[in-house]
Structure formats: C-alpha cells, structure tokens
N, C-alpha and C positions, 0 to 999 in steps of 0.2 A: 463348521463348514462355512467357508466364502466362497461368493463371487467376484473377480473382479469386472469391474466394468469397464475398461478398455478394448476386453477379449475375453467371451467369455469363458472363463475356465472356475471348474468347484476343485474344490478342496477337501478332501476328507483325514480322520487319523493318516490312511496309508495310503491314499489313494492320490491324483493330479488327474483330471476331465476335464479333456481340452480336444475343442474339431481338430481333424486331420488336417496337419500340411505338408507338404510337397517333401518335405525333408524327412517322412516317417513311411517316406515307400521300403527302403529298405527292411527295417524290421518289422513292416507290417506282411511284407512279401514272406519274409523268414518263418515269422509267425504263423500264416496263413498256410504256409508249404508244410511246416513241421505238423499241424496239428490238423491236417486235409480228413485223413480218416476220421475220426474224432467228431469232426463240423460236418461232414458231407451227411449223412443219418437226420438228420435238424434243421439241415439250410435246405432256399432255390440251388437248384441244379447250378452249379457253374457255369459262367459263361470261356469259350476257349480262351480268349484274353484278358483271362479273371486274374492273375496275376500279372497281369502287364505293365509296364510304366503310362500306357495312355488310359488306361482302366484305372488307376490308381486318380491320375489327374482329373477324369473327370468325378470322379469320387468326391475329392476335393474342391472341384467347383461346385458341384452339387450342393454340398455342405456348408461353403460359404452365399449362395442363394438360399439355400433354406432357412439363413439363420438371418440370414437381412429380411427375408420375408414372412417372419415367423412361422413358417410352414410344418418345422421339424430341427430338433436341435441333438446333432447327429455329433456323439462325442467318443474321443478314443481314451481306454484308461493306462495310468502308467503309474508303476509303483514308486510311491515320493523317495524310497531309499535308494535306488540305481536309476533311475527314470525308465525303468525298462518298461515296454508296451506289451499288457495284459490281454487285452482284446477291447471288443467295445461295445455300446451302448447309443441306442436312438430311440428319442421321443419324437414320433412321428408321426402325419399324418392329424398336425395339430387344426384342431375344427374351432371356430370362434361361434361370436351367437350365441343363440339358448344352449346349444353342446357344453363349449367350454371343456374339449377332452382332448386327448392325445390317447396314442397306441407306444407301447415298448416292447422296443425289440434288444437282444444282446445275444453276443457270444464270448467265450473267454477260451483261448490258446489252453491245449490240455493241459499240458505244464503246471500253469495256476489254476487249473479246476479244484473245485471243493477245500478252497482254503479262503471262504468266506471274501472273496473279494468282489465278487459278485455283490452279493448283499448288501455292501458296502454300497457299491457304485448305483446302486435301484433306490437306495435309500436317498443319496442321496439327489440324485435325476426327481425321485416322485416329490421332494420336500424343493426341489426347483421350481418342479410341474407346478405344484399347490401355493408357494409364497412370493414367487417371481414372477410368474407367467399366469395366476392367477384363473389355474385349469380348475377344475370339479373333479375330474374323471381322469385316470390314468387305466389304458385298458393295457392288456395283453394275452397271448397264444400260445398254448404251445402243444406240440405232440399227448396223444392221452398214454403213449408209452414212457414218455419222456419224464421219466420218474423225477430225475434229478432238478428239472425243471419248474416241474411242479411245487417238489419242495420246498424251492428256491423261492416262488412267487407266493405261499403261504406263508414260509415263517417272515417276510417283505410286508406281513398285514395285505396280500390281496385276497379276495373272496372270491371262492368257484360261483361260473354263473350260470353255464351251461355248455350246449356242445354246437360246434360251426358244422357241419357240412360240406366236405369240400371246401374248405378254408382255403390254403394256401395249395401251390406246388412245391413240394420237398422232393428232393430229389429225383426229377422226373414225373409224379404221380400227384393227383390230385390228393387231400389227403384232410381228415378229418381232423379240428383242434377242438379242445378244451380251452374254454375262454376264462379268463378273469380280470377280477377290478378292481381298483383302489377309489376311494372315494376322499374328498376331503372330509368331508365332514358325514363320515361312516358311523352311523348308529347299530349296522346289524353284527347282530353275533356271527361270533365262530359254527361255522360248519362243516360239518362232516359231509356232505354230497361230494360227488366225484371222486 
C-alpha cells in the first residue's frame, strides 16, 4: 500500500482511494441510482437533490476542505483493473488532542458487495488513520441488524464496544447503533459481546 503525496490517493492489491472529483459525477450518479434500494435500509434519508449535478459539486468541495483542513479524509474506491467506482469510504469527524480518533463511515454499490472489497478499502483507510495521520482510535457504526456490517467491521480487527441510542437518522427514524473501534495499539482480546 502507498500514498502519494501530491494527492492523496492509497493504493491497495485491487483497489485505487482517491477524493471525489468533478469528473466521477457520472458513475457515481449511475452507481448511486443502480443500487438505491440496497443503500437506503443503511444510510440518511436522501435529500431530493441527492443525485443532482449541484449535490454532487458540493460533495466535492466538501472533500477538498476537509482534506486541507484535516477534518476528514473522504475517499471514493475504484477497482485498479477497469478503474470502475465501487463506492466509498470516509474517515471522518477526525478529533486532534488527547482524542486523536476518527469515525468510518462506507458504502459499496450492490454490484461489488461481499467480494471482499470492502475489507480491503477499511484496511487500508485504518493502517492511514494509525501511520499517516497518526490517530489512536478508528471508531465506527452501524445497524445492530445490519449483519453484514458487522462482520465486515470484526473480521477488519474492530472490537464491539457498546450500544448508541438514537445514534443516527437512517432512513427517516431515529435509530439505534452498535458501536465499534480499532485501536492502534489494541491489547484486548477477541469478543464475543454483541
């Protein structure tokens, strides 16, 4: 795995993690439209102009402020053999200080669900988090129905830590998460809770 440092983009076996730009509204709209049913269970409710060309743009300015300000390093994935766009990936909500932590969030187009690309892309974002950006703490969220999720963020080495309350809004509704963490420097065992 690299970085380069002109722009930042990793590099995995299959994978290219690189922010959004301007030129990936098309297949990110394609994507996003193709696999609506799939994501809407998981995500905030949609906004009307969630696939729009001006939704799109501030997307991307968003992303490019977040990454000069190190606030959140908001990446979309695309497989190195077609360059085609997978879905994507954000450490966000990065805290400095005694914290030292970030949040992740991702989604991937049904298409490429459960062909391990996922996995791929959290490995390599949390091994960013911890030797580049010099986090402690990689948290993240998700559904306590949201099986596939979960499994995703265990076999990723995160550890269940507890339950949120009204965490987020998923689809309309206030809605209870299941939390987990990555740690750098993680001493605790494997468990079974949750």
């Amino acid at each position: 795995m690299r970085m380069l440092r002109r722009r930042l983009r990793i590099e995995t076996e299959r994978l290219s993690l690189r922010p959004p730009v301007h030129a990936d509204f098309t297949p990110w709209t394609a994507l996003r439209a193709e696999s609506e049913a799939f994501l809407r269970p998981w995500e905030p409710t949609w906004a009307t102009d969630h696939l729009s060309r001006k939704a799109f743009t501030n997307r991307v300015y968003w992303a490019n402020r977040s990454i000069a300000s190190g606030t959140a390093v908001p990446l979309f994935l695309f497989r190195r053999e077609d360059d085609r766009l997978l879905g994507a990936i954000t450490l966000d909500n990065v805290r400095r200080g005694p914290a030292q932590s970030g949040t992740l969030g991702y989604w991937i187009g049904q298409p490429f669900a459960r062909q391990g690309y996922m996995a791929e892309a959290i490995g390599a974002v949390v091994h960013h988090a911890f030797e580049r950006m010099d986090l402690s703490r990689v948290e993240a969220a998700c559904l306590p129905e949201n099986v596939a999720s979960r499994g995703l963020l265990e076999r990723s080495g995160f550890k269940y830590e507890g339950v949120a309350q009204s965490y987020l809004q998923i689809n309309g509704r206030w809605r209870t998460h299941v939390l987990y963490a990555a740690l750098r420097l993680d001493r605790r065992g494997r468990t079974q809770v949750g």
